[in-house]
N, C-alpha and C positions, 0 to 999 in steps of 0.2 A: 242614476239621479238620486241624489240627497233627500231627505225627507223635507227638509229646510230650503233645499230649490225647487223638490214638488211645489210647496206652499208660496210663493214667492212668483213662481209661474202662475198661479190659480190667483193670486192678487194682480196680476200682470195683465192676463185674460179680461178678469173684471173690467181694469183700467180700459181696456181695449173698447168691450161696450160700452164703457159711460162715456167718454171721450173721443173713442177713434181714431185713436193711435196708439202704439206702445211708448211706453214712458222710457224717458231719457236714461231718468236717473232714478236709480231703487237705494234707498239708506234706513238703515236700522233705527226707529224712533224707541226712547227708552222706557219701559214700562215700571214705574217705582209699586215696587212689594205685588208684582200682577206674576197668573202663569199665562198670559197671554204674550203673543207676539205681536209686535205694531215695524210698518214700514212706513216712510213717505215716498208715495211715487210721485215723480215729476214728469211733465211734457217738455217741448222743447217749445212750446209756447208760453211757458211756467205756469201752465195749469197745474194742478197739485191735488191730490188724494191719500188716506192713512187707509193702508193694506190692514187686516187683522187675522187673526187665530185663536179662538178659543182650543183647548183641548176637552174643556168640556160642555156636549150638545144641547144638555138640556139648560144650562145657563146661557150657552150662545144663544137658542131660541128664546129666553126671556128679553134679552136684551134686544135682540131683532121684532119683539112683539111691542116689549114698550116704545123705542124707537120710534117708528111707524106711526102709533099711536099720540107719543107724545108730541110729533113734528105735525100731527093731524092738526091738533088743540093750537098749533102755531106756538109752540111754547121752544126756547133757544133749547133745543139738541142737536145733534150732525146727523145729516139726511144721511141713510144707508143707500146709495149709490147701485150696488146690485151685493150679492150672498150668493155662495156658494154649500148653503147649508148642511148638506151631505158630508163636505170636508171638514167646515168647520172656520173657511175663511170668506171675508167678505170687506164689503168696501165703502168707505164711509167721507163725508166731508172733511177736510180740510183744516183745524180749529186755529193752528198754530202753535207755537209752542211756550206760551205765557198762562201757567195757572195762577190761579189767584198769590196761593204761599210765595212764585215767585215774585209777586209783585207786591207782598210784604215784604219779602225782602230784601227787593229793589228800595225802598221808602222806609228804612230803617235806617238808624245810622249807624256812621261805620262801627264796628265792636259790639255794638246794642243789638240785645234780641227784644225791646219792647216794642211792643205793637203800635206801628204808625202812624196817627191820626188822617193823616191823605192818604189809608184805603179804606177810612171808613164807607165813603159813600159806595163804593163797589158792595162793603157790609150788607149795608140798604136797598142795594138794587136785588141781591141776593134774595134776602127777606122779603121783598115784593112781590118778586118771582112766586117763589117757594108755596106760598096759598095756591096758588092753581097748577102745581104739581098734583098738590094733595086733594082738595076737591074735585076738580076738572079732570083727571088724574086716577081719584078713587073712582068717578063714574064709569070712564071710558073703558080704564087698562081690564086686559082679557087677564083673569087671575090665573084663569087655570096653568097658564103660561109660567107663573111664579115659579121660582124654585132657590131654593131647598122647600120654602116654608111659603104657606099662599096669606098667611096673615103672622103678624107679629104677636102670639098665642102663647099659653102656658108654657108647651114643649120649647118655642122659640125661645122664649125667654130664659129657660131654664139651662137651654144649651149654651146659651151665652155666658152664664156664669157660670157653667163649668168647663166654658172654654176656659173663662180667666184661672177657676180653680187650678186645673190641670198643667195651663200653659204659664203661668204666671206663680202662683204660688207657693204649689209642688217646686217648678223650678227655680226661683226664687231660695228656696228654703222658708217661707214662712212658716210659724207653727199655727196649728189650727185642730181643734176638733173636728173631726169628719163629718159627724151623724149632728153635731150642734151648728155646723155651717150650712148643712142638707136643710135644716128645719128654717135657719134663715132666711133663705134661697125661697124657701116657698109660701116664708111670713111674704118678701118683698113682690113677688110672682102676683100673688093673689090682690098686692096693694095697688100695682101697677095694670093693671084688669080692671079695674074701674073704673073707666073710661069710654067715653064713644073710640070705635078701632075701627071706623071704616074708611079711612082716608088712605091715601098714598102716600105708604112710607118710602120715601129716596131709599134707606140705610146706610148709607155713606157718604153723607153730603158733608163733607171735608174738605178744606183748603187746596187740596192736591187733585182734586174732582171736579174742577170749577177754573173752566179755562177765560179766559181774560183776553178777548178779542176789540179791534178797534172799530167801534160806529160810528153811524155820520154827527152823533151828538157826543163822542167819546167814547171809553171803552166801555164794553157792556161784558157781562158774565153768562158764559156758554154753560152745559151741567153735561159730564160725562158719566159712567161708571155705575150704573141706577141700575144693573141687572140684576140687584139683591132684594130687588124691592118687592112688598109686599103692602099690604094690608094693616092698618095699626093706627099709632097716638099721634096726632099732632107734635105733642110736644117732642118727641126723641131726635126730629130730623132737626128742633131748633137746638137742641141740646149740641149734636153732634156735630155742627159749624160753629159754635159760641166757646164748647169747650176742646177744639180741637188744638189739640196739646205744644204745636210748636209753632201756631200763629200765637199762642201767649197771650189771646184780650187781656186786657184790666178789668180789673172789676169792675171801672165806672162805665169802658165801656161794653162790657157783656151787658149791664144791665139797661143801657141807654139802647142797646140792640135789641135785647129782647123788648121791651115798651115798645119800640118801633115795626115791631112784627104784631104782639096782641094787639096793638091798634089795626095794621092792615087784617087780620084774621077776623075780627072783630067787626071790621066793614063788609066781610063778607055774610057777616048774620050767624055763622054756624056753633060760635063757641063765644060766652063768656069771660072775657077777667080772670074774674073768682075762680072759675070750675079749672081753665088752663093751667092756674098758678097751683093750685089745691097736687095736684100729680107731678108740677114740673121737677122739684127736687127727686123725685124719684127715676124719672127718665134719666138725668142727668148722672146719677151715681148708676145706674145698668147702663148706658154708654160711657162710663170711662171704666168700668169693668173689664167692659169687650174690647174696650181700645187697649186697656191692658193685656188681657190674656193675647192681643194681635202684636203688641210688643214683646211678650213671653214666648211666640211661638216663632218668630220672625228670628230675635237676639239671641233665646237662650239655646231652643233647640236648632233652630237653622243655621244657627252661627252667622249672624248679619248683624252684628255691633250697632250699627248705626240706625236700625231700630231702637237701642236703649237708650238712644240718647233722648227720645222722647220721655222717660222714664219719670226725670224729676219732675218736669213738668206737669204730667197728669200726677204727680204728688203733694203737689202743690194746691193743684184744682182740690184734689181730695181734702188739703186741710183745710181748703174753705166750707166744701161740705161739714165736714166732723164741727170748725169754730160754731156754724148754723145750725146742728144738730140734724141727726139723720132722718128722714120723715116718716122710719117707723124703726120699732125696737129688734133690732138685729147685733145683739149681743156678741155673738162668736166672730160674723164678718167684720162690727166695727173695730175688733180688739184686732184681724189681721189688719186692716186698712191703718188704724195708730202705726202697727209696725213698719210697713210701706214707707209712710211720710217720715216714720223717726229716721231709715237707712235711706231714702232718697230725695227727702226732700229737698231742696235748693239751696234752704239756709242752714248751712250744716253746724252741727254740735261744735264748741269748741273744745278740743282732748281736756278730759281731766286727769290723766295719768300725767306723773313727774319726769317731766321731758318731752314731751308731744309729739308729735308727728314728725318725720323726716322724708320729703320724696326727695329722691336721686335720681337725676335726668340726665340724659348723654346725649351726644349724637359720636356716630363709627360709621366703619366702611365695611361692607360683608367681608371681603374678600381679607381680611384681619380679623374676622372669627368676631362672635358675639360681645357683649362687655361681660366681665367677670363679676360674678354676685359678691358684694361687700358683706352684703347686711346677713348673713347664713343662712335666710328662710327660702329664698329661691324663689319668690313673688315678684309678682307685677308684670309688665307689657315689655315684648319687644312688636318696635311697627316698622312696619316696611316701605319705605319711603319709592321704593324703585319703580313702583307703578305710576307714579308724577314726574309732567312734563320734567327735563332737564336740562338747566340754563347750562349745564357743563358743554353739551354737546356743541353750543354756541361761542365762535373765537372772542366775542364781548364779554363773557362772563369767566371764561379759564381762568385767569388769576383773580377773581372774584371769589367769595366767600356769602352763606349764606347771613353773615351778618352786615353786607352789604348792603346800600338801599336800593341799588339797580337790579342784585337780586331776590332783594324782597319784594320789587313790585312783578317782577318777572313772575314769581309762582305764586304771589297773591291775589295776579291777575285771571287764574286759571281757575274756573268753574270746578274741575275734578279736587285740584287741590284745595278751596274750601269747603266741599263735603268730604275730606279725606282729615279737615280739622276740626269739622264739628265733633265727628267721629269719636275720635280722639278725647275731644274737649268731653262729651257725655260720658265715655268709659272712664277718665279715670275720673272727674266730678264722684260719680256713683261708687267709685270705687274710696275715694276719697272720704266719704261721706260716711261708709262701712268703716273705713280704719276708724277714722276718730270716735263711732259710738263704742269699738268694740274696745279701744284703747292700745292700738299698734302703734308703734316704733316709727316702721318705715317701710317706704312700698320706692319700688324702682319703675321707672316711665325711660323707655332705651329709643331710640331712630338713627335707624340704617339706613345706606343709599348707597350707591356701587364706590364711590370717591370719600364719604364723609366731610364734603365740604360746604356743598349746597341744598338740596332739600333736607337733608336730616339735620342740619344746625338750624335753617329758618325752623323747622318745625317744633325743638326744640327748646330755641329760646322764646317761640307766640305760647308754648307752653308756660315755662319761666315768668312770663309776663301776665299771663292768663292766671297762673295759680298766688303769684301776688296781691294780685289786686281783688281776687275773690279768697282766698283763705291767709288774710296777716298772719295768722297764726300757727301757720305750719311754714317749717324751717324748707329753703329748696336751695339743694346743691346742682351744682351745672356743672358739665362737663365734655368740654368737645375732645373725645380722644386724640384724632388724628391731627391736631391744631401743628403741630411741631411740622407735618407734611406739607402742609400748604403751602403753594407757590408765593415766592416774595413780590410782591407790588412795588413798583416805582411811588415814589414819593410823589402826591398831587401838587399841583401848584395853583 
């Protein structure tokens, strides 16, 4: 027996006692950036339960203690069903499979990554919530249960930013003074400590943590993922939903969000206006630290691309910090952070060297060998298209081409295939963004697929069309190698 059918049976079991029968059906639920395992088990009465697996005991026991505790308070989490503690698997409600993110963006429009005005009220419901995590919350939860850290304290903090140091910056290549970042680290440390810290900090209350289920009055927002929680500031869990990097708020409305929370906190009696706002810039720049060094460690060293694609985004947020000024004098870190925004920020330099930028894009078929480097540095991407759906295999699409509309809605319709172009879209953006500060020539963007007809042309030309309309100023050549192969098409009538 498999270690992964061990587990699977020990979720199976579970099911048995809460339910009373063995499930139908066992399928793999996805866990984005987790080292947990998630199943959904089904009945053959479609009753339905998420199987889980921590690998690690002392975080699975926080998370079974907060749990418990916060389903006590009546507050939306998913009732833990039964645990298998020992192993490490255990069995939890149901939530469905709509987080919030994806219901931004469901309510976006097409091509647009701005943030939707009809999700705000989900926003709201959010924010309403959120007070009696943290109070109700700070009373109830057993700390000693916490882990890594039983309060958001010096050390905690400290490790956060040099997670991003390490994960992010190092990797990155930023330049930075060592011992003049160390000193800043502990000017912002001791500024962020001034605070009442006994509330219930979520730590990750992000768009992708906050499932989107439907009530008898509409949908309402569930909260998962809260086993990092600890002890701390009000304000960081507001930070951490407001600025969370690829729901993209606006300005107008981060700031219409957060009014809308000081007001509910505010009814609660516990905190001030004044005293909340006085610290809020600083929570806000030590959580997009940590959401950086979480994208530095995820993209640079894990080799998960599609972590970076978050990248400009929190570059972004950071130049609205830097326009506002930092809320205390950290010299060393703000001169890396400048560097951040100048190589990713969104609105990129235009080249000032004589002749600008040149990307060269293709689409090829593996089995004809890679494209040949023009430009002699040997730079840029090849992507591998062969992992998406393929309309080839279907007799409607054979003499079809990816610059067909029948097959552009075919793999535009597919879920994998547009996280396989955000992907894309964030690598070479950032990449883009580096040529032109540094004043390169030309960078190559390549897409394979077993045929070179259909996913590597569409992907291609949503490139083509993607780098027009965001950089006029860089020159783009296209290139479908295998165009001369293509089957001939009857004439439409």
């Amino acid at each position: 027996m498999t270690p992964g059918k061990a587990l699977v049976d020990l979720a199976s079991a579970l099911f048995v006692e809460w339910h009373g029968e063995l499930p139908l059906d066992i399928r793999p639920v996805a866990a984005d950036g987790s080292t947990r395992s998630y199943w959904r088990l089904t009945a053959k009465d479609g009753a339905s339960a998420v199987g889980a697996h921590g690998p690690d005991p002392m975080e699975n026991r926080a998370f079974l203690s907060y749990s418990r505790t916060l389903r006590e308070l009546g507050l939306p989490v998913p009732e833990v069903y039964g645990a298998d503690e020992k192993s490490g698997v255990w069995l939890l409600e149901d939530l469905g499979d709509t987080t919030l993110f994806d219901a931004i963006k469901e309510a976006r429009d097409p091509g647009s990554d701005a943030f939707p005005d009809a999700v705000l009220p989900l926003y709201r419901q959010v924010l309403e919530v959120l007070p009696r995590f943290q109070i109700e919350g700070g009373k109830r939860i057993d700390f000693r249960r916490a882990y890594p850290r039983a309060a958001f304290d010096r050390q905690s903090i400290l490790w956060d930013l040099n997670y991003f140091k390490y994960h992010f910056l190092k990797l990155a290549h930023i330049p930075f003074n060592e011992a003049h970042l160390e000193r800043d680290f502990s000017r912002l440390a001791r500024h962020l400590l001034a605070c009442e810290r006994s509330w219930f900090l979520y730590r990750d209350l992000q768009s992708r943590n906050v499932m989107v289920r439907q009530g008898p009055e509409g949908p309402e927002p569930w909260f998962i993922d809260y086993q990092g929680g600890r002890r701390g500031a009000l304000q960081y869990d507001v930070a951490s939903l407001l600025y969370d990097s690829k729901a993209n708020l606006a300005r107008r409305h981060r700031e219409a969000l957060l009014d809308h929370y000081i007001g509910v906190i505010e009814s609660h009696g516990v905190v001030r206006r004044e005293e909340f706002l006085e610290l809020w810039p600083g929570y806000v720049l030590v959580r997009l630290l940590q959401a950086l060094g979480a994208y530095g460690y995820r993209g640079f060293f894990e080799r998960k691309p599609r972590f970076l694609q978050s990248v400009p985004y929190a570059a972004e947020n950071l130049r609205g910090l830097l326009e506002d000024r930092l809320p205390v004098h950290v010299p060393e870190l703000e001169g890396a952070l400048r560097a951040i925004v100048d190589r990713w920020g969104r609105k990129a330099k235009p080249s000032t060297v004589e002749g600008g930028l040149e990307v060269t894009i293709s689409s090829f078929r593996y089995p004809g060998g890679y494209p040949a480097d023009t430009s002699g540095h040997g730079g840029g991407y090849v992507f591998d298209c062969r992992g998406l759906p393929n309309p080839g295999r279907e007799e409607a699409y054979r003499n079809l081409t990816g610059l067909d509309d029948e097959t552009i809605a075919f793999i535009a319709a597919r879920p994998e295939a547009q996280e396989f172009w955000e992907g894309v879209r964030g690598i070479v953006d950032a990449h883009i963004a580096n040529y032109l500060e540094r004043g390169f020539h030309s960078l190559g963007v390549h897409f394979g697929c077993t045929g070179g007809q259909h996913r590597s042309v569409y992907m291609a030309e949503r490139l083509r069309q993607h780098l027009n309309v965001r950089y006029p100023d860089v020159r783009v050549e296209l290139t479908h190698r295998e165009s001369a192969d293509w089957p001939r098409r009857p004439a439409r009538v």
